[in-house]
Phi, psi and omega in degrees: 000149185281159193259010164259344158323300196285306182312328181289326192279299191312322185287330167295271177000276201297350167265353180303304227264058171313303168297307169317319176283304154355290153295297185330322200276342190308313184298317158321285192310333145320298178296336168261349145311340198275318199278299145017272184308320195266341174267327192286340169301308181297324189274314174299313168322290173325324192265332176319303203294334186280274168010277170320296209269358156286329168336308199289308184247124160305134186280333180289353192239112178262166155201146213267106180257127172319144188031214206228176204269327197251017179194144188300141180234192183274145170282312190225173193252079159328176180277000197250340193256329198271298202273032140273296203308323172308339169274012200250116159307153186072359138247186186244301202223152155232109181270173173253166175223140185224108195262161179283144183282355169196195196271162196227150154284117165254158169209137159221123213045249146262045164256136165207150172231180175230129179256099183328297201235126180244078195318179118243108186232177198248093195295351182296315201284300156005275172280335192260298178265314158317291172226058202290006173276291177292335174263038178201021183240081176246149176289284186253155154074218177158180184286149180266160167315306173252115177303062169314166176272005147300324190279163196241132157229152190244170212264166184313297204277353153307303176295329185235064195273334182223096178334323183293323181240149188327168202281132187302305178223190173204160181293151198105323170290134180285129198237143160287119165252162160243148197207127176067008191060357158243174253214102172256143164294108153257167186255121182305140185236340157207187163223128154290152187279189171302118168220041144070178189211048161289343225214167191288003198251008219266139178228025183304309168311349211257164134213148172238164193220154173310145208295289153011281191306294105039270163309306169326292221265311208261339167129204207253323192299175183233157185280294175234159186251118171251126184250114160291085175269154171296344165194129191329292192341311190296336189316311208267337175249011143307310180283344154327271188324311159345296194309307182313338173306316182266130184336173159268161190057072159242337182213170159246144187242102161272159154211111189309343157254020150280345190275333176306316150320328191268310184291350180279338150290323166292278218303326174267342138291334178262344160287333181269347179281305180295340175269312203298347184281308192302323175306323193287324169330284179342297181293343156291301166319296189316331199282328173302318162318258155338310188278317218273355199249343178260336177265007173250014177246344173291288186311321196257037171326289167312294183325314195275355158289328171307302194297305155315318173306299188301358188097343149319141183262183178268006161269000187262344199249340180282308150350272183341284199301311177297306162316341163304293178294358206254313193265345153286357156322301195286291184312324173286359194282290198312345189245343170283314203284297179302329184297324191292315183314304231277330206278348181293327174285007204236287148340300186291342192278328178299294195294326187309313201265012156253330155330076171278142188311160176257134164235156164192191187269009181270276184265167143227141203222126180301124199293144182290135157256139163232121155249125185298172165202132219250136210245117166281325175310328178263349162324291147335310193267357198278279215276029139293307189295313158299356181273319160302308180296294194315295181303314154332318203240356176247006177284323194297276186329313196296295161324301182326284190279345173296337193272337172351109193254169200249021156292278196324323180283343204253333175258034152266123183253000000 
C-alpha cells in the first residue's frame, strides 16, 4: 500500500476518534508550547544580557589593575611598567589613568557636588583612540582643541547629581575642586552624557583632568592601564602576555571579552536546562500518547483482522498506527510553536513588571526589558521532536497490533 494512502486512512481514523485525537494532541501542543516559550525567552534573555553588558564593557579595551583581588600586588604602576605594557603585541595603545585616592568636592558659586572619581587622562587617546564612541558623546561642549591644564570635563550625574535642579555647571565655567586638601580652579570644557554603570568604565560619577595636571597634585605613578588591542580576539593572549611582565598576583587583568564568553555559556546552559524541563511535558504526552494509542488497537482489533484478511501486511498496519502518531505530532507541534511564541510574549510582559529598577543615592540601573526572539532552528528542532516522541511512544501499539493474528482478530468481540 502507498505511504500516501496509509496517511489519508491514518488521518481518516483520528477524525472518526475527534475528541480523542483532540486530547491526544492537546498534550503535544503543551509540551512545544513549553518549549516554545522558554527558548524564544531564554534566547531573548541571553542577548539582552549580551546587549547590556558590551554596552557596558568595550570588548577592545582590557584593563590592567595593580595587585591582585585574593593577594597583596603593587600598588601603582611606574612609567617603565606602563612602557612594557606598550611594547606588547597585537595592540594599538595603552593610556595611563592617574585617580585621586578618594572621592573629591566641587563647587560653583553655591553649588556643590561630589565626585567618586577625579581620573587624570591623556584626553587625545582617550577619545581618538581608547574610547572614541563614549569620550565624544557631551552633553555640552567637547574637548577642546587646545588642552589646557585646567581644563575639566565632567561626567553626567557630576553634573545632574539632582534631576530636579538646574545643571551643576556649564562649558566655560570656572569650578573649584579640593584635591590633596587644596583647592584648584579648573575651566569646564564639556559635560558627558548618560552612559550607566553597567561596566568598570562607567563614568557618570566621574571627572577628568589632564593626565599632566593630574601627575603635578597626585605624583608620576599611574593607577590603572587602559589597553586598546586590535581585535577582541587578540584579548586573552595580549592579557596573557601582560600578565607575564610581572610577577604573579602583582596585577590584574580584566578582560571583558572573556568575561562575556563566559556568561554567554552559562546563560546557554541554563536555556538548555529549561527546555529539559520544558521537555518533560512532551514526555508525558507521549506516555499519553501509548495509552491512548494502545486502548486504540483493543477497539479496532476487527478492523485490523479485516485489513489483514483482505492482504494487507503487517508492516502496512504498523506504518499505519505510526502514521497516526506522526501526524499528531506534526499537528501538535506546528500548532504548539505560534502558541509558544505568542505565550513567551506574555512571559515577557509578567517577569518586565515584577523587575523594578535598583535605585540608591549612587546608581541607579534601569528597568530590565526581554524581548522573546523567535528562533527557527529550535522551531525546527521543537517539531522533530515532538514528531519523535509520538512515533516512540505509538511504536509499542503500533508492534501490538502489526502482530495480530487475523483469526483471532476477526473473532474478537
Amino acid at each position: 500500500m502507498r505511504l500516501k494512502r496509509i496517511f489519508s486512512m491514518a488521518w481518516g481514523n483520528m477524525k472518526l476518534r475527534k475528541l480523542r485525537t483532540f486530547l491526544t494532541t492537546l498534550g503535544v501542543v503543551i509540551g512545544i508550547t513549553a518549549i516554545i516559550a522558554l527558548a524564544s525567552l531564554g534566547e531573548g534573555f541571553r542577548v539582552s544580557i549580551r546587549e547590556q553588558l558590551e554596552q557596558g564593557f568595550e570588548l577592545d579595551v582590557l584593563t590592567v589593575i595593580p595587585g591582585s583581588f585574593f593577594v597583596g600586588g603593587i600598588e601603582k604602576f611606574t612609567d617603565t611598567e606602563v612602557a612594557k605594557v606598550r611594547e606588547v603585541s597585537n595592540i594599538s595603545v595603552a593610556t595611563p589613568i592617574t585617580r585621586a585616592p578618594r572621592s573629591v568636592e566641587l563647587y560653583n558659586e553655591d553649588k556643590n557636588v561630589t565626585a567618586l572619581v577625579a581620573a587624570g587622562v591623556n584626553f587625545t587617546e582617550f577619545a581618538e583612540e581608547v574610547f572614541p564612541d563614549r569620550f565624544r558623546r557631551f552633553e555640552e561642549g567637547g574637548i577642546p582643541e587646545q588642552i589646557k591644564n585646567n581644563t575639566v570635563i565632567l561626567g553626567y550625574k557630576v553634573n545632574h547629581l539632582n534631576e530636579t535642579e538646574s545643571a551643576f555647571a556649564h562649558p566655560n565655567d570656572n569650578v573649584t575642586m579640593t584635591l590633596t586638601l587644596k583647592n584648584y580652579t579648573f575651566n569646564v570644557a564639556g559635560t558627558l552624557e548618560k552612559t550607566g554603570t553597567a561596566g568598570f568604565t562607567s563614568w557618570d560619577y566621574w571627572v577628568f583632568i589632564p593626565l599632566d595636571t593630574a601627575r603635578k597634585i597626585y605624583g608620576n605613578l599611574t593607577d590603572l592601564i587602559f589597553v586598546k588591542v586590535r581585535d577582541p580576539e587578540f584579548s586573552e593572549s595580549v592579557a596573557e602576555e601582560i600578565e607575564n611582565l610581572f610577577s604573579p598576583y602583582r596585577i590584574t587583568v580584566f578582560v571583558p571579552f572573556s568575561f562575556i564568553q563566559q556568561v554567554n555559556s552559562i546563560l546557554n546552559m541554563v536555556q538548555i536546562f529549561l527546555m529539559s524541563i520544558a521537555s518533560i511535558a512532551l514526555l508525558v504526552a507521549g506516555i499519553g500518547i501509548m495509552n491512548i494509542m494502545t486502548v486504540s488497537v483493543m477497539e479496532r482489533t476487527r478492523e485490523i483482522g479485516i485489513l489483514k484478511a483482505v492482504g494487507a501486511k503487517s508492516r502496512t498496519v504498523l506504518t499505519m498506527f505510526l502514521a497516526e502518531a506522526a501526524l499528531i505530532g506534526l499537528v501538535g507541534s506546528l500548532i504548539g510553536v505560534p502558541i509558544g511564541y505568542g505565550l513567551s510574549h506574555v512571559l515577557s510582559y509578567a517577569l518586565s513588571s515584577f523587575i523594578s529598577p535598583q535605585q540608591n543615592s549612587v546608581f541607579q540601573v534601569e528597568r530590565a526589558t526581554i524581548v522573546p526572539i523567535f528562533s527557527w532552528q529550535w522551531a525546527i528542532i521543537a517539531v522533530v521532536f515532538g514528531i519523535a516522541i509520538c512515533i516512540l511512544f505509538g511504536l509499542y501499539p503500533a508492534r501490538k497490533a502489526a502482530k495480530l493474528d487475523p483469526v483471532e482478530a476477526l473473532r474478537y468481540e
